[in-house]
C-alpha positions as CSV (number, residue, x, y, z in Angstrom):
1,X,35.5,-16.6,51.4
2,X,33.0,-14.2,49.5
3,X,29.5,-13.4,51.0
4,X,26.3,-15.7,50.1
5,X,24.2,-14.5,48.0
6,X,21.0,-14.2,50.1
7,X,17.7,-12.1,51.0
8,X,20.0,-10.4,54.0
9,X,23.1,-9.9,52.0
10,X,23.1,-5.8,51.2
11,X,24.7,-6.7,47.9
12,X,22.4,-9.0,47.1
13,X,19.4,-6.4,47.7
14,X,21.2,-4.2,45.5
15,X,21.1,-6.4,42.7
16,X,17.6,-7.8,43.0
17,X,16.5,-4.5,42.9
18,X,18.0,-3.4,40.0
19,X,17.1,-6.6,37.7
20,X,13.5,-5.3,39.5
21,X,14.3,-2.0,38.0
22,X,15.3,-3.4,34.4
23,X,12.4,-6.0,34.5
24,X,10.3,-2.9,34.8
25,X,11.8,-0.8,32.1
26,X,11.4,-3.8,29.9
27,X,8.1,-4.0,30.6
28,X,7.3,-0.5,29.7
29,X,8.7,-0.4,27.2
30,X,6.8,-3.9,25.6
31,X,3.7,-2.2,26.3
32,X,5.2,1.1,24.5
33,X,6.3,-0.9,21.8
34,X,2.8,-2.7,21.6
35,X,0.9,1.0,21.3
36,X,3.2,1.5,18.7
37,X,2.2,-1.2,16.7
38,X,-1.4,-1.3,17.3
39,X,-1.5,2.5,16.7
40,X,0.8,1.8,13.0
41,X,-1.8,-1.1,12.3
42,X,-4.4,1.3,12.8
43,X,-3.1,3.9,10.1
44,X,-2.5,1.1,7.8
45,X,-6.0,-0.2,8.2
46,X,-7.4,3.3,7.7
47,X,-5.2,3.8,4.7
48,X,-6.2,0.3,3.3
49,X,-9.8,1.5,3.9
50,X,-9.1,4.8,2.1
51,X,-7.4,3.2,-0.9
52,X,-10.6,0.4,-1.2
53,X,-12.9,3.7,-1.2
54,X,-11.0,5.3,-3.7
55,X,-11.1,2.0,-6.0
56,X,-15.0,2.1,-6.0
57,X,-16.4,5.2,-5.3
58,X,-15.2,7.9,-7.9
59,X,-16.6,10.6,-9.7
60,X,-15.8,9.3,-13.1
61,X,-16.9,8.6,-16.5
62,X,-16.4,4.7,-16.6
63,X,-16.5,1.9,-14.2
64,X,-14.2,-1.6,-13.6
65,X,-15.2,-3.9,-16.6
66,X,-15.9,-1.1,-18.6
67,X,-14.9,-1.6,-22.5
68,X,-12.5,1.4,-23.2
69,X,-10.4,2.8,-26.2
70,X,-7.9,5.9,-26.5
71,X,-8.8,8.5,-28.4
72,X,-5.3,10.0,-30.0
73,X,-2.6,8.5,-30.8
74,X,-1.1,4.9,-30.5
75,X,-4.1,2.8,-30.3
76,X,-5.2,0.8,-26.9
77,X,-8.4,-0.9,-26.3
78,X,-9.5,-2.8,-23.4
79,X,-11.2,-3.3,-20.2
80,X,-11.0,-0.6,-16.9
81,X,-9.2,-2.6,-14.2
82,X,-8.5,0.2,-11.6
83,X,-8.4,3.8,-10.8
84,X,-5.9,6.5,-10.0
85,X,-5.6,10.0,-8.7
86,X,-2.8,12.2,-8.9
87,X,-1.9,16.2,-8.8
88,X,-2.3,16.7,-12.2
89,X,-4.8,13.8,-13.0
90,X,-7.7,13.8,-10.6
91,X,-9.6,11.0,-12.3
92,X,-7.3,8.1,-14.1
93,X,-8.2,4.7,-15.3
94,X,-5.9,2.1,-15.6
95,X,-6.8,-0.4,-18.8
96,X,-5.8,-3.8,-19.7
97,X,-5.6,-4.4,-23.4
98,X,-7.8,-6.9,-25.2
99,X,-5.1,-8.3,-27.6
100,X,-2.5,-8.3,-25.0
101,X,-3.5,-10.2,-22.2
102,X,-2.2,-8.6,-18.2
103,X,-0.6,-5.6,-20.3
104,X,-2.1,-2.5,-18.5
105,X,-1.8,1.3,-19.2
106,X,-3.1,4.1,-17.4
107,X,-4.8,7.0,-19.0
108,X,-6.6,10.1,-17.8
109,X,-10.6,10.0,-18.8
110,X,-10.0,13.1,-21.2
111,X,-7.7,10.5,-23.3
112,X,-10.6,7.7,-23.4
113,X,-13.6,6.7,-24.8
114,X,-16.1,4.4,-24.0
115,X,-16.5,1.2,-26.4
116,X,-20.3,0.6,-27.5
117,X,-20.7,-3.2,-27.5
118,X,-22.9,-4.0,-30.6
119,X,-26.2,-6.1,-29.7
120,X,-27.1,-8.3,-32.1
């Protein structure tokens, strides 16, 4: 008949102490994986923050709501909805057309002009 599995059985010591062993491993590495994902939702939260900043403080010409057309070629009027920045396009407006409603382009400001609202 096998040995019992207790507190005085040398086998048994063996294995309680490794599942001790793994239960700590596991626990480090929880907490590691917790850092992780604090630390990720922390660089997202800062880039969310960046990305807001960008949105509404900008060097540029026009502002959300502004009225808007192009100035060459194919025609498109409408309303400043959001901003962009790229390499080659450090200020860029993105403009959703007044005769086609949730269309939107994006232009840099050298291709638009402001639209003067008459006041009658």
């Amino acid at each position: 008949m096998g040995q019992r599995r207790t507190p005085q059985n040398p086998e048994y010591r063996k294995i309680a102490l490794a599942m001790a062993k793994d239960c700590i491993v596991v626990g480090a590495l929880a907490r590691f994986i917790e850092q992780i994902v604090e630390e990720t939702y922390a660089m997202a939260t800062e880039a969310e923050r960046e990305r807001a900043t960008a949105q509404t403080v900008h060097a540029g010409a026009f502002a959300l709501g502004d009225r808007v057309r192009k100035v060459k070629g194919a025609s498109w009027q409408g309303v400043v909805v959001g901003f962009y920045s790229t390499s080659m396009t450090p200020i860029g407006y993105a403009v959703e057309s007044e005769r086609e409603a949730g269309s939107v382009q994006i232009y840099p400001e050298s291709a638009l002009k402001r639209v003067e609202t008459d006041h009658a």
